[in-house]
C-alpha positions, 0 to 999 in steps of 0.5 A: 500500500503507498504512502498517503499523499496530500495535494494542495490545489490553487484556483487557477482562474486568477479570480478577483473579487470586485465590489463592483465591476462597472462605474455607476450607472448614470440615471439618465443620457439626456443631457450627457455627452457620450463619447465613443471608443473604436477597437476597429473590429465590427466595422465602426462606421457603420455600427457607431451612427446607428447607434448614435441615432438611436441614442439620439431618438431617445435621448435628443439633448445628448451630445456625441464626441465620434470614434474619430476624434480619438485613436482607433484600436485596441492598444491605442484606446486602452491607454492614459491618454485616451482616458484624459482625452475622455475627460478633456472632452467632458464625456459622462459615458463612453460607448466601446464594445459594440458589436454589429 
């Protein structure tokens, strides 16, 4: 009969615990500037306009600060920089991740 073994396993999903996962929910986008950020997958200039018209509809005194006002792509929106760039331009949400 062998020896008795002891295994010590570690949770390899790297899991973290969050208090939150997303910033607050704003109660509204009336009246909010919006900006939109573009990894360049989901063909932007087809998505983002929908969308910003269908945001528009609902919410007519939102303003839009367009994808092409900032860097396009994964590397370059994920940065310091495109953060700041966010806050210069006043933006109280940011549409990213859209998906056609």
């Amino acid at each position: 009969m062998a020896d008795e073994v002891t295994l010590e396993l570690f949770n390899p999903t790297g899991a973290l615990e969050a208090p939150e996962s997303h910033a607050s929910r704003l109660d509204t986008l009336a009246g909010k500037t919006i900006c939109e950020l573009s990894n360049s997958s989901w063909e932007p200039d087809r998505t983002f306009p929908a969308i910003r018209e269908e945001l528009q509809k609902r919410f007519p005194t939102a303003r839009f600060v367009p994808y092409s006002e900032f860097p396009i792509g994964n590397n370059e929106i994920d940065t310091d920089a495109v953060a700041e760039m966010v806050r210069g331009k006043g933006c109280q949400a940011v549409i990213t991740g859209n998906a056609g």
